[in-house]
MDTraj code that builds the backbone (N, CA, C; nanometers):
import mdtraj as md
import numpy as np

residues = "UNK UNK UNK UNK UNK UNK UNK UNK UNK UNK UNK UNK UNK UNK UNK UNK UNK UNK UNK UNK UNK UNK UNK UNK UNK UNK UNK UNK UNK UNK UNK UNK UNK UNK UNK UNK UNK UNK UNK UNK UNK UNK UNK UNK UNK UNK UNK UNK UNK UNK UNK UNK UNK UNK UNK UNK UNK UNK UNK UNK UNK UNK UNK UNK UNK UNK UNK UNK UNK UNK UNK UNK UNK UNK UNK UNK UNK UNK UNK UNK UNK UNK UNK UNK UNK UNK UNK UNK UNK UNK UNK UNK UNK UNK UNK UNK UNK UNK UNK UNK UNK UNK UNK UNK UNK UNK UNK UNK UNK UNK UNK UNK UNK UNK UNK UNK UNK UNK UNK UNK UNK UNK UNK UNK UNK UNK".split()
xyz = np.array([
    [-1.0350, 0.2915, 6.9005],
    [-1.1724, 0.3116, 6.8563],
    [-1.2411, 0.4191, 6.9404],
    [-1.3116, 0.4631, 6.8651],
    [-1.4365, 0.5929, 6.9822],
    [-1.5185, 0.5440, 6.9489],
    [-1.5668, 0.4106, 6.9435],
    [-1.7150, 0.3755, 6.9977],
    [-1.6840, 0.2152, 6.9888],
    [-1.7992, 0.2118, 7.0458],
    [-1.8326, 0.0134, 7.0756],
    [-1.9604, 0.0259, 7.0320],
    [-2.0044, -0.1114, 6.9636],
    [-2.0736, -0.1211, 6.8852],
    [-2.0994, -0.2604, 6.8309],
    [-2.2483, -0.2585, 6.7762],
    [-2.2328, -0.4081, 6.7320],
    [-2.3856, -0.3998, 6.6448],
    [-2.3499, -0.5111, 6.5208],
    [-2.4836, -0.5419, 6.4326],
    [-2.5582, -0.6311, 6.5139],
    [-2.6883, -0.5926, 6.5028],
    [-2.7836, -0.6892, 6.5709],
    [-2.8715, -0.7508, 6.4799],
    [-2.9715, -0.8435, 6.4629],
    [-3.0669, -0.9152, 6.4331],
    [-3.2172, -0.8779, 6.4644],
    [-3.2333, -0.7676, 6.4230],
    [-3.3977, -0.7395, 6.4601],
    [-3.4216, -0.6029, 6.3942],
    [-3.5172, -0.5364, 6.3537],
    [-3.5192, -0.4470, 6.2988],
    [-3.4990, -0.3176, 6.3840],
    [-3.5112, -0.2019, 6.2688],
    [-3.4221, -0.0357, 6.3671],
    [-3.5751, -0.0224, 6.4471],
    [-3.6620, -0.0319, 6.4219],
    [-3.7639, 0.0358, 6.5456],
    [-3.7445, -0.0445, 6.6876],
    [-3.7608, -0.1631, 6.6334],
    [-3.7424, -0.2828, 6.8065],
    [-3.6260, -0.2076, 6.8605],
    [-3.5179, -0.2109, 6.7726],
    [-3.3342, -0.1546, 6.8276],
    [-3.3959, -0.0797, 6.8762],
    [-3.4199, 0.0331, 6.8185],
    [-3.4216, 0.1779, 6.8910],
    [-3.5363, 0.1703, 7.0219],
    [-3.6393, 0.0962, 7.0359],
    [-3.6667, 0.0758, 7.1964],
    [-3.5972, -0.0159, 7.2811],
    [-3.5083, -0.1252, 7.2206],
    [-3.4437, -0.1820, 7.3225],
    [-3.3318, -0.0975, 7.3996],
    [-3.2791, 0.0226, 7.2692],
    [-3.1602, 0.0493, 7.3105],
    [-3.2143, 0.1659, 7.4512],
    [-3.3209, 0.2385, 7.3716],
    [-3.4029, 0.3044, 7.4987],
    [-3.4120, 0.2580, 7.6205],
    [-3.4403, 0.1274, 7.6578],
    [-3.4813, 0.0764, 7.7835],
    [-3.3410, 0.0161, 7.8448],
    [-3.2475, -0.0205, 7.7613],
    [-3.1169, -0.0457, 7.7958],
    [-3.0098, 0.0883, 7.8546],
    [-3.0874, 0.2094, 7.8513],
    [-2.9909, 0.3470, 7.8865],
    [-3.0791, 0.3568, 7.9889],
    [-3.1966, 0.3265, 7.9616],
    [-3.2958, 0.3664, 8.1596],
    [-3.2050, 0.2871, 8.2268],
    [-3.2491, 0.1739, 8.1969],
    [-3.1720, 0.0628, 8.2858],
    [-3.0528, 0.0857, 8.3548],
    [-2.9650, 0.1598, 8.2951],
    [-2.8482, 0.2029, 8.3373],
    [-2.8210, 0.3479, 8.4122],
    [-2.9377, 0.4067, 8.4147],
    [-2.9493, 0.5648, 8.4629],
    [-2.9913, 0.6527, 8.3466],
    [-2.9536, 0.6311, 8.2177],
    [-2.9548, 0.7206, 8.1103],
    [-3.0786, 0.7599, 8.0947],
    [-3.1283, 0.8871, 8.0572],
    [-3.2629, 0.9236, 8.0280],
    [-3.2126, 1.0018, 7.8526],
    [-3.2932, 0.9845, 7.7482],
    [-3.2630, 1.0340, 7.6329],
    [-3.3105, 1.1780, 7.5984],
    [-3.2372, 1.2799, 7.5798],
    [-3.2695, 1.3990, 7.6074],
    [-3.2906, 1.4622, 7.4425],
    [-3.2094, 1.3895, 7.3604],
    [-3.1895, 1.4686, 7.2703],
    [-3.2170, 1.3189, 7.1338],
    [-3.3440, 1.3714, 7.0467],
    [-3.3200, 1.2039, 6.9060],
    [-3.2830, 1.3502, 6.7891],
    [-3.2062, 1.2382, 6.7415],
    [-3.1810, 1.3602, 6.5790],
    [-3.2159, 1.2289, 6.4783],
    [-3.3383, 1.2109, 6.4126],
    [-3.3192, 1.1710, 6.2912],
    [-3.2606, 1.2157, 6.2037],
    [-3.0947, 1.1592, 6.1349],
    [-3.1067, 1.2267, 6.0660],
    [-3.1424, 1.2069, 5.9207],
    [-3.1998, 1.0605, 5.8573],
    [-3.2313, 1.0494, 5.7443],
    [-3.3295, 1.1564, 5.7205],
    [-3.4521, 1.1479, 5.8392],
    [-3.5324, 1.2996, 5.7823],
    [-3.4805, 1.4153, 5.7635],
    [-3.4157, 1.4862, 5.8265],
    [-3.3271, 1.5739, 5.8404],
    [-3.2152, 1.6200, 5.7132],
    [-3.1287, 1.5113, 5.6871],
    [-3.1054, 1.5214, 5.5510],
    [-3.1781, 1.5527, 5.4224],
    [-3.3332, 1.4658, 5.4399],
    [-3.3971, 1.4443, 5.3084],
    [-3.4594, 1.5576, 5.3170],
    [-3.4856, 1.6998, 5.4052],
    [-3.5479, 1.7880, 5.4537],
    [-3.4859, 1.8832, 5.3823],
    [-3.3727, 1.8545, 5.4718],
    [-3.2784, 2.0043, 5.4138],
    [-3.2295, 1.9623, 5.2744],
    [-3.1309, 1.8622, 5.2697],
    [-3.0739, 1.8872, 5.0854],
    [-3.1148, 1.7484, 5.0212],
    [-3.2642, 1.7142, 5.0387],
    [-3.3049, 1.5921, 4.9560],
    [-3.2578, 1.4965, 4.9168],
    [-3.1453, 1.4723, 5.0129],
    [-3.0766, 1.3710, 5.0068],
    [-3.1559, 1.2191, 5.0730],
    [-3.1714, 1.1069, 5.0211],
    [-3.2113, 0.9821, 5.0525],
    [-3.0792, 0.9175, 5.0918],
    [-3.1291, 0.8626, 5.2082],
    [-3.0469, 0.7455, 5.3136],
    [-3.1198, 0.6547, 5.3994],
    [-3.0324, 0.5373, 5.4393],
    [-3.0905, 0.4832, 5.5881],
    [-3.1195, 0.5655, 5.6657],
    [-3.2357, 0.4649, 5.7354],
    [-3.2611, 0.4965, 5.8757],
    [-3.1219, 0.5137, 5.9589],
    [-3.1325, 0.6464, 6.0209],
    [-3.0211, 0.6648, 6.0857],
    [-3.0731, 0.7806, 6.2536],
    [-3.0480, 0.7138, 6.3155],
    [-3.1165, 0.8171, 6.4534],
    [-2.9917, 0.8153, 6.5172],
    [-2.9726, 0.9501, 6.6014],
    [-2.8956, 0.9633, 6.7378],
    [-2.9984, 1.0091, 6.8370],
    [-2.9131, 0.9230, 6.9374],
    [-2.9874, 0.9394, 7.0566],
    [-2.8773, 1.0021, 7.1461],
    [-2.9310, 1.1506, 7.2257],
    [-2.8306, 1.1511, 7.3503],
    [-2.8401, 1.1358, 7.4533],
    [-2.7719, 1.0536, 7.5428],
    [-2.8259, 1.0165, 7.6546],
    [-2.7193, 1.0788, 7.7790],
    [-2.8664, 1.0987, 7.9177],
    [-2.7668, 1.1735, 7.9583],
    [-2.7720, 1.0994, 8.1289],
    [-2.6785, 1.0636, 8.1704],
    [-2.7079, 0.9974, 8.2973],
    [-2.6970, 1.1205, 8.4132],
    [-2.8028, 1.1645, 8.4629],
    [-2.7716, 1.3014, 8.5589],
    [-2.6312, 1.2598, 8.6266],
    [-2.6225, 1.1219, 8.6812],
    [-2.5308, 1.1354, 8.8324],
    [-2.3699, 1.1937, 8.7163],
    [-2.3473, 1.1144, 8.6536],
    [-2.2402, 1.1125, 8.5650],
    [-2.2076, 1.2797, 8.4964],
    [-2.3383, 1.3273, 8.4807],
    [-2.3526, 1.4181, 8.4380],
    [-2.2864, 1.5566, 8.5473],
    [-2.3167, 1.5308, 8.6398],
    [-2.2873, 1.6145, 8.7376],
    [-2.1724, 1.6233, 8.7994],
    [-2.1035, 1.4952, 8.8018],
    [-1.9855, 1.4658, 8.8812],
    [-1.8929, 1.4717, 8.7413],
    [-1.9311, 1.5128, 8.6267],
    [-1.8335, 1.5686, 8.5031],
    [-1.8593, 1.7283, 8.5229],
    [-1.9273, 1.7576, 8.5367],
    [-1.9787, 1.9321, 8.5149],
    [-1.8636, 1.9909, 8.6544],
    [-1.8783, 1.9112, 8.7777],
    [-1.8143, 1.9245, 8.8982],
    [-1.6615, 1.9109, 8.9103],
    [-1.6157, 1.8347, 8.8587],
    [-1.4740, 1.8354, 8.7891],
    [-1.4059, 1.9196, 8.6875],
    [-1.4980, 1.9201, 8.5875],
    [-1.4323, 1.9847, 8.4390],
    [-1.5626, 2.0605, 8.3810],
    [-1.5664, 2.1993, 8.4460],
    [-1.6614, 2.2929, 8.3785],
    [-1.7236, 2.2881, 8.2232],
    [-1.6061, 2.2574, 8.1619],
    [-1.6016, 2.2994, 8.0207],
    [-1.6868, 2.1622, 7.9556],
    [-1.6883, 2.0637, 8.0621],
    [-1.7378, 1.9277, 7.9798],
    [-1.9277, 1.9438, 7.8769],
    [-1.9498, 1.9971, 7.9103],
    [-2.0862, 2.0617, 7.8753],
    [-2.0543, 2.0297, 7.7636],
    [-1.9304, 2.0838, 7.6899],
    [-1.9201, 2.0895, 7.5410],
    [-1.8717, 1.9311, 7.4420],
    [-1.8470, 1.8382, 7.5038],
    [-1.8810, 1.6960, 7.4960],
    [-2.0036, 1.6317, 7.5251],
    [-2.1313, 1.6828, 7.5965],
    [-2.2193, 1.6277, 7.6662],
    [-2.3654, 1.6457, 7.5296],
    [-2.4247, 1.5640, 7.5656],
    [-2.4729, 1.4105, 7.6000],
    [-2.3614, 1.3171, 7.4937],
    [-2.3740, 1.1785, 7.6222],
    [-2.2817, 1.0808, 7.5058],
    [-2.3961, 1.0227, 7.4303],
    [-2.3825, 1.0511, 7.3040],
    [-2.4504, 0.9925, 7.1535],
    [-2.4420, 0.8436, 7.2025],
    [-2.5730, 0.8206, 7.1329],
    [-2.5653, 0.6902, 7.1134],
    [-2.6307, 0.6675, 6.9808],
    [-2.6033, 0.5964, 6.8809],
    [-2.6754, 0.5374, 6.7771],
    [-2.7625, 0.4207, 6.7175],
    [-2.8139, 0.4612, 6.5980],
    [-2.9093, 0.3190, 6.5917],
    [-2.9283, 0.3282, 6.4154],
    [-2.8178, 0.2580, 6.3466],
    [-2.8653, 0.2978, 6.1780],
    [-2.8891, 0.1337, 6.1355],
    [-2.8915, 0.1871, 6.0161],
    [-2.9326, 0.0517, 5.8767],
    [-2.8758, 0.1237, 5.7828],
    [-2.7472, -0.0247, 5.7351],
    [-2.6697, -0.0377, 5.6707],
    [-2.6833, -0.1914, 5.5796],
    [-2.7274, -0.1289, 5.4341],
    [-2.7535, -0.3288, 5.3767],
    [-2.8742, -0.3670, 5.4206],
    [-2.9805, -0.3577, 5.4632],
    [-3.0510, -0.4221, 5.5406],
    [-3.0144, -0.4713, 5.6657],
    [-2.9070, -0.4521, 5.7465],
    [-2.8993, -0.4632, 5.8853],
    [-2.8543, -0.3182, 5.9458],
    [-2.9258, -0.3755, 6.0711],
    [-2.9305, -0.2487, 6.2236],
    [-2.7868, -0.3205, 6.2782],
    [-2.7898, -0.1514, 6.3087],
    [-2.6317, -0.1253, 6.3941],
    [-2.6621, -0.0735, 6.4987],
    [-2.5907, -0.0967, 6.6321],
    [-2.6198, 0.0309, 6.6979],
    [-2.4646, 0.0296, 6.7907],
    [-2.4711, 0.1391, 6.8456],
    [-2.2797, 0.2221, 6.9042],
    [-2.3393, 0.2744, 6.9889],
    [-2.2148, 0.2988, 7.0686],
    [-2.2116, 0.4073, 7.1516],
    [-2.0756, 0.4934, 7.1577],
    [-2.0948, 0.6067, 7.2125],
    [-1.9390, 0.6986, 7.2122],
    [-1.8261, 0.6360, 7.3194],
    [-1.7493, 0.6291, 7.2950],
    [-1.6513, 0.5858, 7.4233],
    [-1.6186, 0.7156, 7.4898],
    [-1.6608, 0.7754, 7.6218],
    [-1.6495, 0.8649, 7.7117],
    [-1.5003, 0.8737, 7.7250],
    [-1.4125, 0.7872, 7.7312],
    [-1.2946, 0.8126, 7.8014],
    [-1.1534, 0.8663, 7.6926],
    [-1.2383, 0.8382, 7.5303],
    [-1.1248, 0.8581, 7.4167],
    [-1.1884, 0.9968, 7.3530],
    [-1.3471, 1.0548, 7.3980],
    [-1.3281, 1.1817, 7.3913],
    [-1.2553, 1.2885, 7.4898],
    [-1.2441, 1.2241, 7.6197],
    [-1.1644, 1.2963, 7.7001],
    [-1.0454, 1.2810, 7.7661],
    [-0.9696, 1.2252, 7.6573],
    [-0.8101, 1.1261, 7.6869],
    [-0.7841, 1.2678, 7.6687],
    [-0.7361, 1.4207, 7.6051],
    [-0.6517, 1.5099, 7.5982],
    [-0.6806, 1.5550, 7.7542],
    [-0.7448, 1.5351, 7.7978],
    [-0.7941, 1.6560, 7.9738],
    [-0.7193, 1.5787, 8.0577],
    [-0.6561, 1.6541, 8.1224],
    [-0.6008, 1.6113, 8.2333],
    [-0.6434, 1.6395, 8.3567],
    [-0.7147, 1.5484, 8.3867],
    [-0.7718, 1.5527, 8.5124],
    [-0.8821, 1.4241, 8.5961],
    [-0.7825, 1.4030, 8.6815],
    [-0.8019, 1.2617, 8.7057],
    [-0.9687, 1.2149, 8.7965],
    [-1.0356, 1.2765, 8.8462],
    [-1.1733, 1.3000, 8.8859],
    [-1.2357, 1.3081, 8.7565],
    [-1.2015, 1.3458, 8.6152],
    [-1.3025, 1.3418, 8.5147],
    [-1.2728, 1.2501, 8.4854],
    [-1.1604, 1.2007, 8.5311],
    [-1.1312, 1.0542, 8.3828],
    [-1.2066, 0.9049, 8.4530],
    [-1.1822, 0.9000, 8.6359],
    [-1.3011, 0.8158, 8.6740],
    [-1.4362, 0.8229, 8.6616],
    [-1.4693, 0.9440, 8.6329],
    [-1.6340, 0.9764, 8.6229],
    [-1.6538, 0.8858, 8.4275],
    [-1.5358, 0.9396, 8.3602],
    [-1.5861, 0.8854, 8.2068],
    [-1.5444, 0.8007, 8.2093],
    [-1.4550, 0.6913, 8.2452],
    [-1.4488, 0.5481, 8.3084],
    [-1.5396, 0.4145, 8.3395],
    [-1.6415, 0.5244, 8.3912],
    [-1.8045, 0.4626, 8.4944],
    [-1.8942, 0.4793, 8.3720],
    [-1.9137, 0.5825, 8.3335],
    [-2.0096, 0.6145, 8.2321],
    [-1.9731, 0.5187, 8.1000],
    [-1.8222, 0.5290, 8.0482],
    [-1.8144, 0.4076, 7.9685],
    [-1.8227, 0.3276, 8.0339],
    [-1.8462, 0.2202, 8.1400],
    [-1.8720, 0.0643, 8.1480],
    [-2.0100, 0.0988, 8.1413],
    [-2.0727, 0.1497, 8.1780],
    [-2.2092, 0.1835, 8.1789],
    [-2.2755, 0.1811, 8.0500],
    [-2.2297, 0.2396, 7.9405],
    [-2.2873, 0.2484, 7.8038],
    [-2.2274, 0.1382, 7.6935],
    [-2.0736, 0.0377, 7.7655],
    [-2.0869, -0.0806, 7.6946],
    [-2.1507, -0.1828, 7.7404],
    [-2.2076, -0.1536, 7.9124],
    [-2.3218, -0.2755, 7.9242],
    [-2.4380, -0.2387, 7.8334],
    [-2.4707, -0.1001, 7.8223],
    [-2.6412, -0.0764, 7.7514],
    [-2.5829, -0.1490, 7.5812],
    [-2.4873, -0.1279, 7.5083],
    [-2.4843, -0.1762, 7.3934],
    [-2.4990, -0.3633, 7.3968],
    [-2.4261, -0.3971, 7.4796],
    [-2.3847, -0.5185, 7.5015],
    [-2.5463, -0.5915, 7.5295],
    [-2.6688, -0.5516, 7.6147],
    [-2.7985, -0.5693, 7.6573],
    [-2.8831, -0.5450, 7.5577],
    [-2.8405, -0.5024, 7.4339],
    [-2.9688, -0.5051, 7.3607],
    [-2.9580, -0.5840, 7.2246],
])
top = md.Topology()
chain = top.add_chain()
for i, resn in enumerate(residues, 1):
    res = top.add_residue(resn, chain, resSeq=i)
    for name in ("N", "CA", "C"):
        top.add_atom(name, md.element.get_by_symbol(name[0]), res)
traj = md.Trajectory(xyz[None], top)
């Protein structure tokens, strides 16, 4: 799997601040939201769920990947999500360590190691 994830019981606005306060909690600050139901219905008038990404970016994690593996920039921020499907909220996160299973290099792979336990406690907390 590349993500962990789970349906919850409460609606997408509550989700989407729990999941917020569940990435502080953990270091994450959210740098980047893409709605993209608006976004879709914007550009090619297409109607869908509520669907948001959030990217979150934990500086320390952030740095001690940039410090290892230059190129990681181009994986960075790990997404996190928050949709409605059926009338129920979902929300995921990326698994850090199965976008960067091809790199070989063992200082990045403990840094995305940390960052995934880190972002299946924030899924797991909200």
């Amino acid at each position: 799997m590349f993500n962990y994830g789970k349906q919850i019981d409460i609606p997408f606005e509550e989700a989407v601040e729990k999941l917020k306060k569940a990435l502080e909690k953990e270091g994450f600050g959210v740098i980047t939201e893409i709605d993209m139901k608006a976004t879709l219905q914007n550009k090619l008038g297409i109607e869908m769920d509520k669907y948001l990404i959030l990217g979150a970016c934990n500086p320390d994690f952030a740095y001690r990947a940039l410090h290892a593996e230059k190129e990681m920039g181009l994986l960075m921020p790990c997404n996190t999500i928050v949709y409605e499907q059926e009338g129920k909220t979902n929300i995921a996160s990326i698994m850090p360590t199965v976008t960067t299973s091809t790199i070989a290099n063992e200082e990045l792979n403990v840094v995305m190691l940390q960052a995934e336990e880190a972002l299946v406690r924030v899924i797991d907390n909200v």
